[in-house]
C-alpha positions as CSV (number, residue, x, y, z in Angstrom):
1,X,-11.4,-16.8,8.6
2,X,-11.1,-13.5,6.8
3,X,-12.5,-13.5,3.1
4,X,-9.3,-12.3,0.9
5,X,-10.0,-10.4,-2.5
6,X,-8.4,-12.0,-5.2
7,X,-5.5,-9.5,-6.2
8,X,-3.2,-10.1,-9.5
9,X,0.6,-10.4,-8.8
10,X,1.9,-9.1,-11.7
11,X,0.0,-6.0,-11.0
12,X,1.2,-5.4,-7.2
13,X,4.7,-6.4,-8.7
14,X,4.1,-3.6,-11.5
15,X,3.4,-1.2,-8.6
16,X,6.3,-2.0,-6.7
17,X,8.2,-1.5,-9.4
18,X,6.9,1.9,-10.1
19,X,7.7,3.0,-6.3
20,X,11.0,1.7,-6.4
21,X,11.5,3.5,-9.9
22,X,10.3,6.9,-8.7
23,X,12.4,7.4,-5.6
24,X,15.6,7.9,-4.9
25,X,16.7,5.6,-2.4
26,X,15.2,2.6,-2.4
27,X,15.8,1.2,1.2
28,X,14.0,4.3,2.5
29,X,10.9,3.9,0.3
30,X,11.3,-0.1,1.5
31,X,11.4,1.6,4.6
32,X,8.1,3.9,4.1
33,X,6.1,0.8,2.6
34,X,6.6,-1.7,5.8
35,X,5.8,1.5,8.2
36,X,2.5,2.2,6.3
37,X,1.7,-1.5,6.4
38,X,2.6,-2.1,10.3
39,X,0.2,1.1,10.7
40,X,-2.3,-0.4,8.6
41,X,-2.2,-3.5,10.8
42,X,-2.6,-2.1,13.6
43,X,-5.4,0.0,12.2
44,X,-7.0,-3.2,11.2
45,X,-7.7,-4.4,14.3
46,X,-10.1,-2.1,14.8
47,X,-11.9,-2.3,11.5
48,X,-12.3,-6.2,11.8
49,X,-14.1,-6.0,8.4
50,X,-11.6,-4.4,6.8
51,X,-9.4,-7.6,6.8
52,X,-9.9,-8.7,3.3
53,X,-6.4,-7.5,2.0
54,X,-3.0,-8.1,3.7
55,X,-1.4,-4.9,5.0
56,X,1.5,-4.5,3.0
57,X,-0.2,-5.1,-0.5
58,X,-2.6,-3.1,0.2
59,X,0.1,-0.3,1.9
60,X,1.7,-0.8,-2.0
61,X,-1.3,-0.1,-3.4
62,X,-2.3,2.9,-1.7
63,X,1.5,4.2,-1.8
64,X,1.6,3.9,-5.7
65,X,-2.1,5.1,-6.2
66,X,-0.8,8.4,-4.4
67,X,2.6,8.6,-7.1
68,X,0.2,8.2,-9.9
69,X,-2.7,10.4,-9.0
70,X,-1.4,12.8,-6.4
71,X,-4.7,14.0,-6.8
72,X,-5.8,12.1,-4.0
73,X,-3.8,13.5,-1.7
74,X,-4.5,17.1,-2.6
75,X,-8.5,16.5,-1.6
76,X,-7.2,16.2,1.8
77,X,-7.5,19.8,2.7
């Protein structure tokens, strides 16, 4: 059985909350976080080590990480 990392709740719930707050529409950024985490599953099962973290907490995660810092996605280039 995969090893899970011990997340806090309240903090994913906080995140959600910001990504809801920051768009527009919020059935199309529900829409955006399932896709990223159905990628990320799928993505997963290559990377059996990479299991530690369901795929749509972490697809919150990484989603809110890139509205606070867009930073991150400008290294990209």
């Amino acid at each position: 059985m995969a090893k899970r990392y011990v997340i806090d709740p309240q903090e994913v719930i906080h995140r959600v909350e910001d990504l809801v707050a920051a768009s527009s529409n919020r059935y199309k950024i529900t829409v955006q976080v399932a896709n990223r985490a159905k990628h990320r599953r799928y993505e997963e099962i290559e990377e059996y080590d990479d299991r530690a973290m369901k795929p749509i907490v972490r697809a919150v995660i990484e989603m809110s990480d890139e509205l606070t810092q867009p930073e991150i996605l400008s290294d990209e280039d």
